[in-house]
C-alpha positions, 0 to 999 in steps of 0.5 A, spaced: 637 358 443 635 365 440 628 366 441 624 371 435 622 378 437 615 379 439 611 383 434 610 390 437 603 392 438 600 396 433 597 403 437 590 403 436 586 407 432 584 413 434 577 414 433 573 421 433 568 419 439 567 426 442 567 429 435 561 425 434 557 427 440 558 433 440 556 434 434 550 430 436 550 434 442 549 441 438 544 437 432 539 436 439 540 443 442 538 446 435 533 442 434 530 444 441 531 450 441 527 450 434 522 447 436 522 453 443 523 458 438 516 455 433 511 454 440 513 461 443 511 463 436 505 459 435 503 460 442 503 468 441 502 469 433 498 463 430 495 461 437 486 462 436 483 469 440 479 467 445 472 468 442 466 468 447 461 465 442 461 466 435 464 473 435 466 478 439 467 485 439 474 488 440 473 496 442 479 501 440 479 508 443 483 513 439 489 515 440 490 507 443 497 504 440 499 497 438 503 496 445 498 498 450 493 494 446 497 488 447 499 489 454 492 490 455 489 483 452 496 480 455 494 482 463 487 478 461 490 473 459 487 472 451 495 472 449 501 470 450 508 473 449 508 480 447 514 482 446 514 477 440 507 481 437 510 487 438 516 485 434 511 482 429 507 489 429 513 493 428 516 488 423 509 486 419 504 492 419 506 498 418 499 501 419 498 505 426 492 502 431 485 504 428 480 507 433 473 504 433 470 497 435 472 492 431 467 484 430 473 478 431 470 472 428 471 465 432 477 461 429 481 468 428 489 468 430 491 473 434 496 475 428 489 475 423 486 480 430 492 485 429 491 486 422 485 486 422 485 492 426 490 496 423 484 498 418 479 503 419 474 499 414 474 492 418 471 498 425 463 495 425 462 501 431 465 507 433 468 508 440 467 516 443 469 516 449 467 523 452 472 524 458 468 528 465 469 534 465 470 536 458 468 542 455 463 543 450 467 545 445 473 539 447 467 534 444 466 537 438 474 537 436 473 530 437 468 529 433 471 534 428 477 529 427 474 523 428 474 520 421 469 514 423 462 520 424 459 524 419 459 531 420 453 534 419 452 540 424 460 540 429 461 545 423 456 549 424 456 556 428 453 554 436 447 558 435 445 555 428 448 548 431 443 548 438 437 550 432 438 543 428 438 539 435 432 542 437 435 543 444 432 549 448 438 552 450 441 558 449 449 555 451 451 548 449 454 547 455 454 542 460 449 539 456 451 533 453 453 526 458 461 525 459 461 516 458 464 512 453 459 510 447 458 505 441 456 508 436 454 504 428 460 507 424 459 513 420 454 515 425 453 522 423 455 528 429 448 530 429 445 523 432 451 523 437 450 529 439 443 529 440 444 521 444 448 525 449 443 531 450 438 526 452 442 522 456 444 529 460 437 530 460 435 524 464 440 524 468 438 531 470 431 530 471 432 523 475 436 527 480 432 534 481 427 529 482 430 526 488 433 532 490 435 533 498 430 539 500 432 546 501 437 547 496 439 554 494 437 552 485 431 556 483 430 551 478 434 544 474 439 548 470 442 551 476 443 544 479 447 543 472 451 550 473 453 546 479 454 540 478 459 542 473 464 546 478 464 540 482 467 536 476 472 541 475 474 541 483 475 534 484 477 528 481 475 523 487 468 520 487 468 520 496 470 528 496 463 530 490 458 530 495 464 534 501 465 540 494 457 540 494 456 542 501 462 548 501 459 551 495 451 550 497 453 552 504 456 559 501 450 560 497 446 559 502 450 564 507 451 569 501 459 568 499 462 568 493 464 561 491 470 563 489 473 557 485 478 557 481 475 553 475 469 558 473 475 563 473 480 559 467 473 558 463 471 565 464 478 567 460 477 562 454 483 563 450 488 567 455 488 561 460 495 559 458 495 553 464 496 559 469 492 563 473 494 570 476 492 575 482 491 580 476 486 574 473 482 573 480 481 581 480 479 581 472 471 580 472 468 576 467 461 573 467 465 567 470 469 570 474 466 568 482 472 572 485 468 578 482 461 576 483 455 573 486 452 566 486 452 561 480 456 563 474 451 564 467 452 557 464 456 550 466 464 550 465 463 543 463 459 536 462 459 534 469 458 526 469 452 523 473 455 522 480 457 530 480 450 531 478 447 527 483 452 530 488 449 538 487 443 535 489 445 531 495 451 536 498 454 533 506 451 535 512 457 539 514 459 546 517 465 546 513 466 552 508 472 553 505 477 548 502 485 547 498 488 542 496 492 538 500 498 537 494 498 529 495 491 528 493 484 530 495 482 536 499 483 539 506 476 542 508 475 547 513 470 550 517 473 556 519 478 562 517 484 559 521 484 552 520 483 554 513 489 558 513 492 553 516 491 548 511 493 553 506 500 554 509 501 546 508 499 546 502 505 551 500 510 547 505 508 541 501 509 544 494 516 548 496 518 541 499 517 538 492 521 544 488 527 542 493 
């Protein structure tokens, strides 16, 4: 009895699972990646700049660029991912950042903020940053190059300049107030000037008032005179009033100040960034190697706290001082702890060069 064959089973199909799944793998990733990739872009470019009211006033300082602008508002938090704006500032505005202060409008995105201050025109005030310490003749460099102030008298020759601002000073020096001011856009060089003027003079005035006793200053200028060689000898506010006894205490007891900032003022142009022995021997009107008590003029605007420190110098016996080559000074009040200290100073420096 014969028996029909079994029918052989069709092999199933093979379907495309994983094909599928993989392409619905990768449809996702990209989706999400996109959708990452729109939030960081929103969150950073399109995100609204934090505005305190109304509006608010962003100030630039000249010579401040895009990317510390940008790492500036980032570590206060009012942006988001600045790598991205800084490729949105190198890709998107080829203008340079724009020095003055600029009035940003609620409701601004951060991308419309750095547009918006890459034009000159949008600046509603004028930041002027005069750095303590800066020579008279540094001021109206700045002033001569800032596009924002209109220039009426930093052309005009020193003497004629002190004419028109009625300042009854014979040298310009010193007397103008080392801050950071707004000033109206377009405000001329004249009322600038004539601003920090008086804001010196205040602060003179205030301080001469309330003076310590028995200070070797025949009168307020000389004060000033003094003021301005403690700015120029130290950088550290808790060092102004210990500089301030060395040179009130030589004064008094008829040393030579002997400080090396009146000398590079004395020598004007020839300084080059060095000083010599040849240059300590050389007189000038400055030079207090050479001379006597207070140099003719200040060396420079000295800030408020180096004023009130001449008026308020230490209660110390120290009358010497050198640097310390990390930082700071090392005050002395004799020869040999002086010299002693001179020759750290060198061991530190040589150990540095090696």
């Amino acid at each position: 009895m014969s028996s029909k064959p079994k029918p052989k089973k069709k092999p199933a199909k093979k379907g495309k699972p994983t094909a599928t799944f993989s392409a619905k793998k990768w449809g996702i990733f990209i989706g999400l990646f996109l959708a990452v990739v729109i939030g960081i872009l929103w969150s950073s470019l399109f995100k609204t700049y934090p505005v305190e009211g109304k509006k608010q006033l962003l100030a630039i300082g000249q010579g401040d660029s895009y990317s510390g602008l940008i790492d500036r508002l980032s570590k206060e938090n009012k942006i988001y991912f600045p790598i991205i704006l800084k490729l949105y500032q190198k890709i998107m505005i080829h203008e340079s950042l724009k020095a003055g202060v600029y009035e940003i409008d609620q409701g601004m995105s951060v991308r419309q903020v750095l547009e918006f201050i890459s034009n000159a025109e949008n600046a509603q005030m004028n930041r002027v940053l005069v750095i303590e310490g800066t020579t008279f003749k540094q001021l109206v460099e700045q002033l001569q190059q800032n596009p924002l102030v209109k220039k009426e008298v930093s052309n005009l020759p020193q003497a004629e300049m002190l004419q028109t601002l009625n300042i009854p000073f014979s040298h310009p020096e010193g007397l103008f107030a080392p801050d950071t001011y707004f000033f109206n856009k377009g405000e001329s060089d004249k009322k600038i000037l004539t601003d920090l003027y008086r804001r010196q003079m205040k602060n003179l005035d205030q301080a001469w008032e309330n003076r310590a006793p028995n200070l070797p200053y025949n009168n307020k200028y000389e004060a000033l005179i003094m003021a301005s060689i403690i700015e120029k000898e130290t950088s550290l506010d808790s060092e102004l009033q210990q500089v301030s006894g060395v040179f009130v205490r030589r004064l008094q007891k008829g040393m030579r100040l002997q400080t090396d900032p009146t000398v590079i003022y004395g020598m004007g142009d020839r300084y080059k960034g060095n000083i010599t022995r040849q240059d300590l021997r050389t007189p000038t009107a400055y030079n207090t190697y050479t001379m006597s008590g207070l140099p003719p003029t200040p060396i420079a605007l000295p800030s408020k706290k180096a004023i009130e420190a001449a008026m308020h110098p230490d209660d110390s016996n120290t009358i010497y001082f050198v640097a310390t080559g990390n930082g700071g000074h090392k005050f002395s009040a004799t020869l040999d702890e002086h010299n002693r200290a001179v020759k750290e100073y060198l061991s530190v420096l040589k150990s540095k060069q090696e």
